[in-house]
C-alpha positions in Angstrom: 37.5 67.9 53.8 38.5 64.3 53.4 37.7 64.0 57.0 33.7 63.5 56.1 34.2 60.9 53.7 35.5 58.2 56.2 35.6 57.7 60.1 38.3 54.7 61.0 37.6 54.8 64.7 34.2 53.7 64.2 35.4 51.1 61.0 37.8 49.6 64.5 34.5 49.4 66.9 32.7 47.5 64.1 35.1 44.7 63.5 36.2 45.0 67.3 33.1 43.9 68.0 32.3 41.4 65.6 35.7 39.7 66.7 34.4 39.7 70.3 30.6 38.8 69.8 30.8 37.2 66.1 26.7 36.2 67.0 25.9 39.9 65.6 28.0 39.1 62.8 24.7 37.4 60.6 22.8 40.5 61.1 25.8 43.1 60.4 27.0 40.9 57.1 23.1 42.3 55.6 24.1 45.5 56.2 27.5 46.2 55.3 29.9 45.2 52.9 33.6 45.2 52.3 33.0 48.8 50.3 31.9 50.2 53.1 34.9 50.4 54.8 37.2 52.9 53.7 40.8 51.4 54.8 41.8 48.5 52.8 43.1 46.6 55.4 39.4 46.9 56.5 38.1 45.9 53.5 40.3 43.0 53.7 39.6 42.0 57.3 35.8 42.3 57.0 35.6 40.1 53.5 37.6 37.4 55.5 35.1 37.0 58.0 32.2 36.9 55.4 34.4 33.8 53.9 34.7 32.6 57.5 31.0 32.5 57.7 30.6 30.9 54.8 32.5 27.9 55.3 30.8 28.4 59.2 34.2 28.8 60.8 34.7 30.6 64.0 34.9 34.3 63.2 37.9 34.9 65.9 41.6 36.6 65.8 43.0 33.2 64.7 41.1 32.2 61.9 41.4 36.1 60.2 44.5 35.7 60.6 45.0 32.7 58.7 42.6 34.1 56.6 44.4 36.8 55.7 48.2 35.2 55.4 46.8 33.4 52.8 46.3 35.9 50.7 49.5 37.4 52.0 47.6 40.6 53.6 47.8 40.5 57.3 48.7 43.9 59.3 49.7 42.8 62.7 49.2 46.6 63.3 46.0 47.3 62.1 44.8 43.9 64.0 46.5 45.4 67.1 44.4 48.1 66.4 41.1 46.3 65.9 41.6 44.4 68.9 42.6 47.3 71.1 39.4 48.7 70.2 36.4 49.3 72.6 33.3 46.8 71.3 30.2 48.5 71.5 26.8 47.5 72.2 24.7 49.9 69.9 25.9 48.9 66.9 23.3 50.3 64.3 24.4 54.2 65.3 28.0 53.1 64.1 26.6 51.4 60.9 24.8 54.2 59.8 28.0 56.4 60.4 29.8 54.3 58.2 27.3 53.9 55.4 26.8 57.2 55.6 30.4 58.0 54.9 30.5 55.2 52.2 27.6 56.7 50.3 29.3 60.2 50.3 32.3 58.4 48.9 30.3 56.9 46.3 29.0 60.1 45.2 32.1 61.7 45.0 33.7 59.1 42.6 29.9 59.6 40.6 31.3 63.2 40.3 34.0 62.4 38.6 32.6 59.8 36.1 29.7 62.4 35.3 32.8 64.7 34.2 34.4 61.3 32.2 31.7 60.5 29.8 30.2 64.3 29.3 33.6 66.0 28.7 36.0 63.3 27.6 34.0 61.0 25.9 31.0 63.4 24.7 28.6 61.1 25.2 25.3 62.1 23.8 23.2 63.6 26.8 20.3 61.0 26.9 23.2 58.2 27.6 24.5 60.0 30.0 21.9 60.6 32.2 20.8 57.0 31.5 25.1 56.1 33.1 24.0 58.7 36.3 20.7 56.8 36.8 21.6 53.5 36.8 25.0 54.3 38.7 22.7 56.3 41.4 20.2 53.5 41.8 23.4 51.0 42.0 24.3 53.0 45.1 21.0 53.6 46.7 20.3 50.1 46.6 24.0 49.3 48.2 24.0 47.1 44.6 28.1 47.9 44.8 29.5 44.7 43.8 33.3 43.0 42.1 33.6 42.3 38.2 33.7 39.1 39.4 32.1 36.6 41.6 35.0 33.8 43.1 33.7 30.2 43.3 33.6 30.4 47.1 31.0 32.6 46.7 28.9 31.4 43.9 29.3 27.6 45.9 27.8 29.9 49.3 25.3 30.9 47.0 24.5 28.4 45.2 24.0 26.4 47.9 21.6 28.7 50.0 19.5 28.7 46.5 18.9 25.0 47.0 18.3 24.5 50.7 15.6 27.3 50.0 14.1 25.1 47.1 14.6 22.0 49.6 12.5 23.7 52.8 9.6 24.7 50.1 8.7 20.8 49.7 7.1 20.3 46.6 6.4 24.1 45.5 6.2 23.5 41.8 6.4 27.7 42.2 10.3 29.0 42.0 9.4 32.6 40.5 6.5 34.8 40.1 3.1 33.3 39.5 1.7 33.4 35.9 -1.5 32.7 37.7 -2.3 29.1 35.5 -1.5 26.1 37.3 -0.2 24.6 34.1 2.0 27.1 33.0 3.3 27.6 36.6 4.2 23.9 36.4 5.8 24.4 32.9 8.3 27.4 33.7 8.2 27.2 37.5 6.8 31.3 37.4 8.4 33.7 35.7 12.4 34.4 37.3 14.4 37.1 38.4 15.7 38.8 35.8 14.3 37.0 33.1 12.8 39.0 29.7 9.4 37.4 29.2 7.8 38.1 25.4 3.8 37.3 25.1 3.3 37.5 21.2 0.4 37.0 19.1 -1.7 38.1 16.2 -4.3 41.4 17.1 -7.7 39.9 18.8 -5.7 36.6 20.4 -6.1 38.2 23.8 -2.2 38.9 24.7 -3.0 41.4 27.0 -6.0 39.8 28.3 -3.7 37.2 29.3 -1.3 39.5 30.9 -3.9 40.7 32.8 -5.0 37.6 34.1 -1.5 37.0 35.6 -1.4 41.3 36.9 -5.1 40.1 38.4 -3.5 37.0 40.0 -0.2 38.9 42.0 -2.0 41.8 42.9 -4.8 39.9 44.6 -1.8 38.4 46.6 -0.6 41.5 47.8 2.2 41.5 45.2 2.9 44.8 43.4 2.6 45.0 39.4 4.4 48.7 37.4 2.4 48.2 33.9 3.3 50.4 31.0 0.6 50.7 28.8 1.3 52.3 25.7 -1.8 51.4 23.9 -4.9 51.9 26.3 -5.6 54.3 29.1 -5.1 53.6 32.6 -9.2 53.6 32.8 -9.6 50.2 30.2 -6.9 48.4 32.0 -9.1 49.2 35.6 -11.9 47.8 33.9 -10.7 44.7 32.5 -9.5 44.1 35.7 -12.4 44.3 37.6 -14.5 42.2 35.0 -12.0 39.7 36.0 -12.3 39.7 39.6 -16.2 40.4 39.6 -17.0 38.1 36.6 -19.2 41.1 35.6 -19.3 41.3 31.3 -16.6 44.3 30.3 -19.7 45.5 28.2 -21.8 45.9 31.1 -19.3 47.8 33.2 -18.8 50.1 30.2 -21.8 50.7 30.2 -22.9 50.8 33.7 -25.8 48.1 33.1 -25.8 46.4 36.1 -28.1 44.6 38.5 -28.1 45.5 42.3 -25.9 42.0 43.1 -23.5 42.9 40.2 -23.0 46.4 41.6 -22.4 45.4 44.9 -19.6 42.8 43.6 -18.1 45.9 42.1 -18.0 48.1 44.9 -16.6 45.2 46.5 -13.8 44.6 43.9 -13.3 48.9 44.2 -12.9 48.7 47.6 -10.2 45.7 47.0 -8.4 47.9 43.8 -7.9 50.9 46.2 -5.3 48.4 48.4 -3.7 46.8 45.4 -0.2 47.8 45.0 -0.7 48.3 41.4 1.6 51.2 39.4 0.2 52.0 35.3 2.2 54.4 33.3 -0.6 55.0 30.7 1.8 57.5 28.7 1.6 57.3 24.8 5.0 57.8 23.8 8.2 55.6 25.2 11.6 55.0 24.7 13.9 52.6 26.2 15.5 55.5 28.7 12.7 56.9 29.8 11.3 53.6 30.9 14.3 52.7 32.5 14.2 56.1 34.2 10.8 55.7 35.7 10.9 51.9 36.6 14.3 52.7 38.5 12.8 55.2 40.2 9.3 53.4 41.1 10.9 50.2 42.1 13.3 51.9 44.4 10.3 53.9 45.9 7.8 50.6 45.8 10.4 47.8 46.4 7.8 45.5 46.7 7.2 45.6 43.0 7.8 42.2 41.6 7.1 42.6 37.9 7.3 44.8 34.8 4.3 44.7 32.0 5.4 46.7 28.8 2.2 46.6 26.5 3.8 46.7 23.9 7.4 46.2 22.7 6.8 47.2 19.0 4.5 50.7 20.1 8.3 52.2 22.1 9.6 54.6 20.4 13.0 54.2 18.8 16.4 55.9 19.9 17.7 58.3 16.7 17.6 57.9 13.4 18.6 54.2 12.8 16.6 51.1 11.2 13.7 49.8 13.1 15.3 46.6 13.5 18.0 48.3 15.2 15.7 50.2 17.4 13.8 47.2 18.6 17.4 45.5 19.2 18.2 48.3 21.4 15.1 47.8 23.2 14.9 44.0 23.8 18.5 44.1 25.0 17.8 46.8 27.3 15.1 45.5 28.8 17.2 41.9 29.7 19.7 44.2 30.7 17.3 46.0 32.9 15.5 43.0 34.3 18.8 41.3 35.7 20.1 45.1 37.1 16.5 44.9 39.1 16.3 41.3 39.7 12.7 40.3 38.7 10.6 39.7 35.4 10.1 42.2 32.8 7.0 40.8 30.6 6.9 42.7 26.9 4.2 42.1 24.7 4.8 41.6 21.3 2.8 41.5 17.7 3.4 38.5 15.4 4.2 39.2 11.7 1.2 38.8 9.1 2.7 36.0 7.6 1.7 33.5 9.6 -2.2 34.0 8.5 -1.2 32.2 5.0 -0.1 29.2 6.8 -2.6 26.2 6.9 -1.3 25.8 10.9 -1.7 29.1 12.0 -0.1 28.6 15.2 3.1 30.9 15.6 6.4 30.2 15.9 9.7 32.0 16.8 10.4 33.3 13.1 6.8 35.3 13.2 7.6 38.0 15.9 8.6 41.3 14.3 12.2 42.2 14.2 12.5 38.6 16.0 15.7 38.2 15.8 16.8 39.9 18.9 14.2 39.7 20.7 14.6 36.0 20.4 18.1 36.0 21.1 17.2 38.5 24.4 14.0 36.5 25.8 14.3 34.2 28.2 10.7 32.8 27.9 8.5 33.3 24.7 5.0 32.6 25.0 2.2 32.8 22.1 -1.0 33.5 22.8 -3.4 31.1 20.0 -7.2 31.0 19.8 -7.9 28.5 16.7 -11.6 30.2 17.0 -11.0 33.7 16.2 -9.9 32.1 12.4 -12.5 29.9 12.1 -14.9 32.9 12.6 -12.8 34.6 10.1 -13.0 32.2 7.6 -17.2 31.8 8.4 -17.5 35.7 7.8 -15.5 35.1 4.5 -17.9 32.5 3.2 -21.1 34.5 3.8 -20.0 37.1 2.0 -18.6 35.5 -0.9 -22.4 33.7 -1.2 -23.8 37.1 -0.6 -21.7 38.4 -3.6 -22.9 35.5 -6.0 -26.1 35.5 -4.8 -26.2 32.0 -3.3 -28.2 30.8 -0.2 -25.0 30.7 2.9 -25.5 27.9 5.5 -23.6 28.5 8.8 -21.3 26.1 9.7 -19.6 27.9 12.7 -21.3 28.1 15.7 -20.1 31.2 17.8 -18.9 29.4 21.5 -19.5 31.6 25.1 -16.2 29.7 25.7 -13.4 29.1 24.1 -10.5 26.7 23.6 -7.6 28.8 24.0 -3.3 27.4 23.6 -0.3 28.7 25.8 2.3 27.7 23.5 6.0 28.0 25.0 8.4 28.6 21.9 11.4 29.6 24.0 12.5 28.7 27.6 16.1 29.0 28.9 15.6 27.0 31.7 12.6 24.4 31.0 10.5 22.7 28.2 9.0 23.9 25.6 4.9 22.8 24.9 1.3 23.4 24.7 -0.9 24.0 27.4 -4.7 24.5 27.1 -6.6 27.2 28.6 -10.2 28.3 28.2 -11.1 31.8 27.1 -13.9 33.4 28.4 -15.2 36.2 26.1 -17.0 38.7 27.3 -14.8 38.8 31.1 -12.2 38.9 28.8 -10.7 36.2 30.9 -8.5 33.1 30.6 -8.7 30.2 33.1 -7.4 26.9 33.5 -8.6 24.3 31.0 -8.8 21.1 33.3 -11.7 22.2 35.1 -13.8 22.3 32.6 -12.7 19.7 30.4 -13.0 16.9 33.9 -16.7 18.4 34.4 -15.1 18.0 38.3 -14.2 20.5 41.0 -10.8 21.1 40.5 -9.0 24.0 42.6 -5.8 25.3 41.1 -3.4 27.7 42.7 -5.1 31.7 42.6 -7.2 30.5 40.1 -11.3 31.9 40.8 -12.6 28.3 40.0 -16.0 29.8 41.4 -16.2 33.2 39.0 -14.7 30.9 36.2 -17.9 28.5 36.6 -20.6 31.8 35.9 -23.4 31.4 33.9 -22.7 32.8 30.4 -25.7 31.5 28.8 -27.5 34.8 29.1 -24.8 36.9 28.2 -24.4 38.4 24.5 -21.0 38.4 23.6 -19.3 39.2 20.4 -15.7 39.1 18.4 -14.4 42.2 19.4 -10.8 42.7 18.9 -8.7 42.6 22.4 
């Protein structure tokens, strides 16, 4: 039986031939690793010639060797063996074996921690399948890695991070767009693995924002997952295409539309139908079963990017403890989840009420709900801030108050097509902290770069629709809606 789980004839050919044409050795090292192998000396022999390449040694019987003494684990018989080996040309037959072989392994010892935490531990059910999941996903993705990483390879590492950075020039873009110019300059894009929180009061426009950056990667040919546990699949599609058409939302709700605005939808459909875009629309989440379900898409869609949650405070809660203690759960899970997937989970998240008694309405870290692990978890904060949406507050509050006393009201707020709009970066791990100015664009729901219309000059920005974002508005009504 143990005969399936390992083949050390084929583990010999493999290193045989690396030793005797180490030029393969670059394109073998991406797909194998020491775990592959099933004899430790293997193991051993194969992790000295990835150190070998990293310090770009010759990968021969005489460097191994002194590889290998130095750690005080060299078999002269198990070289003999290696060496004694036939090399083979068709080497991708004999890696399959071997992965193959390794991933039954894998499973096995899956078996047996299944039985650990159900019947010895009696875990609760939902956290054990959450352990199967992420252990399965772990060894679909070949993700099998030490409890530690030794300096060698975090120098190797390191160092292949930074000669990347150095042959992009002056790329102020290190992670994935935002799709502002600005704020791509601020945080370099959003990183691998980092938690990104969008907060702000209802009717700022967080997931208009949001939006504008899903609008902005899939038009790239990126791919977006968006869990939207507030609004159907349908009013995220829309949004969407007002952005890319610049066609009002309230005209494409209502289908009143001129011949040139219909053909720039069907043009913007025919685009859509391409995009590598992925909406769970369901209106009930916890933490497990969105792990569950972003596992799963991203290993069927690796060329997803990015994780939307809309929003963090509408998940549903794991048994019967406080809310605070929920939403813990959840902020750390999702950091947890972002680094185990290696790209950007964005959560959008409601401000406390608070804030609205404060002369300077503008947020800050102490107004998210339940902030205090989700600002311990986030990597980047962001607030969304639109200084109009109060000062039409206040207006509405003034007429009526003259209404109720029966004095004559004189406006004093003019209503604006366009709006200023504020980006402001509360928390960054890795950068500054700031403002940066947008303009919102009310009825596309849509949020554009503010220096090009503040320089009254043509100003092209990074995947930024300067054309769409100079459309006439004048003729558009437009109103106050919450978004």
């Amino acid at each position: 039986m143990t005969d399936n789980l390992y083949n050390l004839a084929f583990e010999r050919s493999i290193l045989s031939s690396i030793v005797f044409e180490p030029e393969q050795f670059d394109e073998l090292s991406v797909a194998l690793n020491k775990d592959d192998f099933y004899l430790p000396a293997h193991q051993d022999i194969f992790k000295s010639m990835m150190l070998l390449l990293q310090k770009n040694q010759p990968i021969d019987e005489e460097f191994i060797k002194k590889e290998l003494i130095k750690i005080k684990k060299f078999d002269e018989q198990v070289m003999l063996e290696i060496l004694s080996a036939n090399p083979i040309s068709n080497t991708k037959a004999y890696v399959d074996e071997i992965k193959d072989k390794s991933l039954k392994r894998h499973l096995l010892t899956l078996t047996t921690e299944i039985k650990r935490v159900t019947v010895e531990e009696e875990l609760p059910s939902a956290e054990v399948i959450d352990i199967v999941e992420k252990k399965l996903y772990e060894i679909t993705q070949d993700n099998q890695t030490s409890d530690f990483k030794d300096s060698p390879k975090m120098t190797f590492d390191t160092m292949e991070y930074i000669k990347e950075m150095k042959a992009r020039g002056n790329n102020i873009l290190v992670g994935v767009d935002t799709g502002f110019h600005e704020l791509n300059k601020m945080t370099t894009g959003f990183g691998k693995g980092d938690l990104v929180i969008i907060a702000a009061r209802p009717a700022m426009g967080k997931t208009s924002f949001i939006l504008n950056t899903v609008n902005s990667l899939i038009v790239q040919g990126k791919g977006v997952a968006f869990f939207s546990l507030e609004m159907p699949a349908e009013q995220l599609m829309l949004r969407l295409l007002s952005i890319q058409t610049s066609i009002p939302l309230q005209k494409l709700r209502v289908g009143d539309m001129n011949d040139d605005q219909w053909g720039r939808l069907n043009g913007a459909v025919d685009k859509m139908n391409d995009a590598k875009l992925y909406v769970d629309d369901q209106g009930s989440l916890n933490i497990n079963q969105l792990r569950s379900k972003l596992r799963k898409l991203k290993n069927k869609h690796p060329e997803i990017e990015i994780a939307v949650i809309d929003y963090l405070q509408i998940m549903s809660g794991i048994g019967n403890q406080d809310r605070h203690l929920q939403v813990s759960e959840m902020s750390r899970g999702l950091k947890m989840l972002a680094r185990e997937l290696e790209m950007p989970i964005v959560a959008l998240s409601q401000l406390n009420r608070g804030l609205e008694s404060r002369n300077d309405k503008r947020p800050m870290l102490s107004d998210i709900r339940e902030s205090g692990s989700i600002e311990q978890d986030a990597d980047i904060i962001l607030f969304v801030y639109r200084d109009d949406i109060y000062l039409y507050k206040e207006e509405k509050e003034r007429e009526k108050a003259a209404k109720t006393e029966g004095k004559e009201f004189i406006p004093t707020y003019v209503e604006k097509e366009e709006e200023e709009a504020e980006i402001i970066i509360g928390k960054q791990r890795n950068g500054p902290t700031g403002h940066i100015k947008l303009v919102f664009q009310k009825k596309l729901t849509r949020f554009v770069d503010a220096p090009a219309y503040s320089q009254g000059v043509e100003t092209v920005y990074e995947n930024v629709d300067t054309r769409s974002a100079k459309v006439d508005l004048k003729n558009e009504s437009f109103s106050m809606t919450p978004i």
